[in-house]
C-alpha positions in Angstrom: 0.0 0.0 0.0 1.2 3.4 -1.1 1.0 5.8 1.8 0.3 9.8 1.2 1.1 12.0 3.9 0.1 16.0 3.6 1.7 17.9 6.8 5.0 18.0 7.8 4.6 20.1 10.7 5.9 19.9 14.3 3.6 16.6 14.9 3.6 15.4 11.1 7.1 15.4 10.7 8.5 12.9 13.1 5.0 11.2 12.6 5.9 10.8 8.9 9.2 9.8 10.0 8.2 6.7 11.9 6.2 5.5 8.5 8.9 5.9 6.2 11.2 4.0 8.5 8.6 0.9 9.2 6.4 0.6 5.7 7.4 -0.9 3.1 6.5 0.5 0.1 6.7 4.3 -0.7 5.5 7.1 1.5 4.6 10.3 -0.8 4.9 13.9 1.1 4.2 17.6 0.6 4.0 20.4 2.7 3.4 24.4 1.9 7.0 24.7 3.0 9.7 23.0 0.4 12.2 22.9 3.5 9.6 20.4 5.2 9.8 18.2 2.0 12.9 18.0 1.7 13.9 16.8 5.2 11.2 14.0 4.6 13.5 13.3 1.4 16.3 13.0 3.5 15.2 9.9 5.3 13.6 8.7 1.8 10.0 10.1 1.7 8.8 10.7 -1.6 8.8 14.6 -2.0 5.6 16.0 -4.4 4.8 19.3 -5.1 1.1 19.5 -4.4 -1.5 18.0 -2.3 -2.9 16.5 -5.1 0.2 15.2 -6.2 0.4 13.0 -3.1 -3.2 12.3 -3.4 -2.5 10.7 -7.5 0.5 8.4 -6.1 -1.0 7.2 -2.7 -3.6 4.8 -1.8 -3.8 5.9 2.0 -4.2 9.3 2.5 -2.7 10.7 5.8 -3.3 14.3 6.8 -1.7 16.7 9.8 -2.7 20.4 9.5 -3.3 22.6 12.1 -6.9 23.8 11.1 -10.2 22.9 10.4 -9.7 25.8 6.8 -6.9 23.6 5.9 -8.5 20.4 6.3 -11.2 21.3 4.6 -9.2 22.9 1.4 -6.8 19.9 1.7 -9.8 17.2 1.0 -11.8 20.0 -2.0 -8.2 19.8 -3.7 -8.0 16.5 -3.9 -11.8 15.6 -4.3 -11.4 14.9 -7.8 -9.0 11.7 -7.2 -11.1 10.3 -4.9 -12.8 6.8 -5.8 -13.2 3.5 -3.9 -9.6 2.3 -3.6 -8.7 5.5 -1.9 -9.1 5.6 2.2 -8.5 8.9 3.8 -7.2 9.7 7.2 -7.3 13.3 8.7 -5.1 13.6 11.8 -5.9 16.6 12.8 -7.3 18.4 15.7 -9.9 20.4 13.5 -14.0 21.1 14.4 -15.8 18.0 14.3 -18.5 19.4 12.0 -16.1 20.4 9.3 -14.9 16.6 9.9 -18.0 15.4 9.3 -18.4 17.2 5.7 -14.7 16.1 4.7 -16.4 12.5 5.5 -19.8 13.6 3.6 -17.7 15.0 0.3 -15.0 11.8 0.1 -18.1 8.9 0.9 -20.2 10.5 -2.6 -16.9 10.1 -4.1 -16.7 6.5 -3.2 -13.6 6.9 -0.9 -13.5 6.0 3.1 -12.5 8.2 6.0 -11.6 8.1 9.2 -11.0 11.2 11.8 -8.0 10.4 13.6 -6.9 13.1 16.1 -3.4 12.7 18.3 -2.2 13.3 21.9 1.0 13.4 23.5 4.1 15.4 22.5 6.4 16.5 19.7 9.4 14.0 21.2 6.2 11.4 21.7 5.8 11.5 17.8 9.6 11.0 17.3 9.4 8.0 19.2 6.0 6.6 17.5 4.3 6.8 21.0 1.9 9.3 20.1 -2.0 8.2 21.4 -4.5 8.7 18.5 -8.2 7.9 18.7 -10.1 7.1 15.7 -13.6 7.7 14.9 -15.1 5.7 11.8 -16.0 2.5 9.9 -14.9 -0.2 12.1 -13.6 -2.5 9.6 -11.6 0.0 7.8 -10.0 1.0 11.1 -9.0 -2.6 11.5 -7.2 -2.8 7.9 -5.4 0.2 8.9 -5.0 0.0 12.1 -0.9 -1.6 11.9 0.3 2.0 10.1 -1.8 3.6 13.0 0.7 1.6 15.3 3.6 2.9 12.9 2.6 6.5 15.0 1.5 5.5 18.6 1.2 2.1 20.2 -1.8 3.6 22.0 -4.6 3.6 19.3 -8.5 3.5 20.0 -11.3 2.8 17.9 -13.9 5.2 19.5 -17.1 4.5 17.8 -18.7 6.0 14.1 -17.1 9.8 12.6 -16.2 12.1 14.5 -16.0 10.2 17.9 -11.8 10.3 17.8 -12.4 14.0 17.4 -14.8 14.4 20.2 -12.9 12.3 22.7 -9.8 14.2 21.4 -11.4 17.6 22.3 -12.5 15.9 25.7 -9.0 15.5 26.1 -7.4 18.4 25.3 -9.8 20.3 27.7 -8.9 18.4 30.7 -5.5 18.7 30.3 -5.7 22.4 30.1 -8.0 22.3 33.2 -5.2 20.4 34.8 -2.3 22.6 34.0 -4.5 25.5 35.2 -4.9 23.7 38.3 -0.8 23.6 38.1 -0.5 26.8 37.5 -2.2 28.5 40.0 -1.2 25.9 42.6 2.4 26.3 41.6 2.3 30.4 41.4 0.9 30.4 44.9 3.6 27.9 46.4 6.2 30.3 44.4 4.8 33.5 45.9 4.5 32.0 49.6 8.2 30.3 49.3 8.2 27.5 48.4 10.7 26.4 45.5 9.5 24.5 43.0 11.7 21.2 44.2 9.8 21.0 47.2 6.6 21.8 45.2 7.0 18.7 43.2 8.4 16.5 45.8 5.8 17.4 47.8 2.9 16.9 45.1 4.3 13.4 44.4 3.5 12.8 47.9 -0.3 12.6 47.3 -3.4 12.8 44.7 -2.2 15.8 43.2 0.6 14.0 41.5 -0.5 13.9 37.3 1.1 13.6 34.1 0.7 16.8 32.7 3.3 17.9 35.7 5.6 14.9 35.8 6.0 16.0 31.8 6.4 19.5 32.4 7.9 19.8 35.9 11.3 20.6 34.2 10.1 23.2 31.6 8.4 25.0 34.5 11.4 24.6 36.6 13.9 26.0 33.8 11.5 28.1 32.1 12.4 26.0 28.8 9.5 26.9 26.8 10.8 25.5 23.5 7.1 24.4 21.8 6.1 21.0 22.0 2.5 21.4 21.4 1.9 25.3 21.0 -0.3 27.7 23.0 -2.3 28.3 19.8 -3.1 25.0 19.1 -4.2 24.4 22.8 -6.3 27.6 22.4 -7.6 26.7 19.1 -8.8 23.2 20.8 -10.0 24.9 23.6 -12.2 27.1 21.5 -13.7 24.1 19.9 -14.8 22.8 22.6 -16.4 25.9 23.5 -18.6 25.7 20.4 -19.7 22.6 21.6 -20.9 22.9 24.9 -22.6 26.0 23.2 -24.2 24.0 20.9 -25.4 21.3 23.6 -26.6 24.1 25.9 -24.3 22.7 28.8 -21.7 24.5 30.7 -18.1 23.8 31.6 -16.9 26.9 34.2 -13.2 25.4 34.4 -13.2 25.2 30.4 -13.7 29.2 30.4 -11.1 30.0 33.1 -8.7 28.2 31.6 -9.9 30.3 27.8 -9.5 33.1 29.3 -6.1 32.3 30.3 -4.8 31.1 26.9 -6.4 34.0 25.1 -4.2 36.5 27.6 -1.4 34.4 26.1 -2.4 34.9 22.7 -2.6 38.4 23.3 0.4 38.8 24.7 2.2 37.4 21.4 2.8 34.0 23.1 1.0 31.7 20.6 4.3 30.1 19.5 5.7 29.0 22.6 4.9 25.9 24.2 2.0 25.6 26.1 3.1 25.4 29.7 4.1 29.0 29.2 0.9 29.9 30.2 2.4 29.7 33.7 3.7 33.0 33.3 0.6 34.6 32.7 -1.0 33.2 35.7 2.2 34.5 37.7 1.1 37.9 35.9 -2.6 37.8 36.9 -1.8 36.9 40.4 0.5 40.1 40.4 -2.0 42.2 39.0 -4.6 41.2 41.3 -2.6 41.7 44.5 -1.5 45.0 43.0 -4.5 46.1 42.5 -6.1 45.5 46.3 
């Protein structure tokens, strides 16, 4: 099987890398930036110079852009290549309803899709240990379930479209409810005296102890905010999520708290950095608020 993949971005990249290295038949590539391309063709991708391209030469379709706009003008370019013996996977973090057109447009063509959103971490994707949940046609999840396992030897089958996209948004807004709870936890200890060594020894300790903080705990300690999943992408998911509870009538409280946060971030020209950065804005609002009484 002939492998497509379109996004060759901090994610895509390694995730591209881990196919090349394990398949066994070509892997076509593009991204909008040649640079991207041609480090695939280093470690022997097959570098094309269009989406479309990759889409003529490949009979599994991968995609990794950051929005749902790119997803969406990703699939129209390549619409007209679309029959049965193509299967498309989109492995991006975009909104599920665009997702759920994407599947709409490629099914009256004849082709299959799956949504197939990713957790974990750029060095996660290096290593093919990424988590990805996948929302589709059972039985084509099952024929292409071993290059899922290429990426991440965590993969889920979550039910019909759009579910990996749903549980991924679920995801995504815990975590950031976490590392709020992190941060403000963390900026208080700080202010009151307590280093951060002791903060983490202590946390470890008891429940508090997570992931998102065993991960991080360096970053924060060293203020090493080199991006391995960026504030604008947690913001962007964020804001998904948002739209949906709007559109189910419900309400998530902790959800907008930690918005609010991210969009201070965004606003303070931040969206490129990693997104634990975001401690230093609640470090900022605690300031402002003592400042201000």
């Amino acid at each position: 099987m002939r492998i497509g993949f379109i996004g060759l971005g901090i994610m895509g990249e390694p995730m591209c890398y881990n196919i090349v290295k394990k398949h066994d038949d070509r892997v076509f590539v593009y991204d909008t930036r040649e640079s991207r391309v041609k480090i695939a063709e280093g470690y022997g991708a097959v570098g094309c110079r269009s989406s479309s391209e990759v889409a003529m030469n490949a009979d599994l379709i991968i995609t990794v852009v950051p929005r749902s706009e790119h997803s969406l003008a990703v699939y129209k370019e390549i619409l007209p290549l679309m029959d049965q013996t193509k299967i498309c996977i989109d492995m991006s973090t975009i909104d599920p309803d665009v997702s759920m057109d994407i599947c709409r447009m490629l099914e009256e063509k004849g082709a299959q899709f799956l949504d197939a959103p990713i957790v974990k971490s750029q060095a996660a994707a290096r290593l093919g240990d990424v988590g990805i949940y996948v929302g589709g046609d059972l039985e084509v999840y099952m024929q292409i379930k071993p290059i899922l396992q290429y990426m991440g030897r965590s993969v889920m089958h979550m039910g019909d479209h759009g579910k990996g996209l749903l549980m991924k948004i679920c995801h995504n807004a815990l975590v950031a409810q976490i590392q709020n709870g992190v941060n403000e936890t963390l900026s208080l200890a700080l202010k009151q005296g307590i280093d951060i060594d002791k903060f983490s020894a202590a946390i470890s300790y008891g429940g508090g102890q997570n992931s998102y903080y065993d991960s991080k705990q360096m970053a924060l300690r060293y203020k090493d905010y080199t991006t391995q999943f960026s504030v604008e992408n947690m913001a962007k998911d964020l804001d998904i999520c948002h739209k949906m509870i709007s559109q189910l009538g419900i309400e998530m409280p902790g959800l907008e708290v930690s918005r609010a946060v991210y969009e201070k971030a965004l606003a303070e020209g931040n969206a490129e950095k990693d997104f634990c950065s975001t401690l230093e804005i609640v470090k900022k609002l605690q300031e402002n608020k003592n400042a201000a009484d």
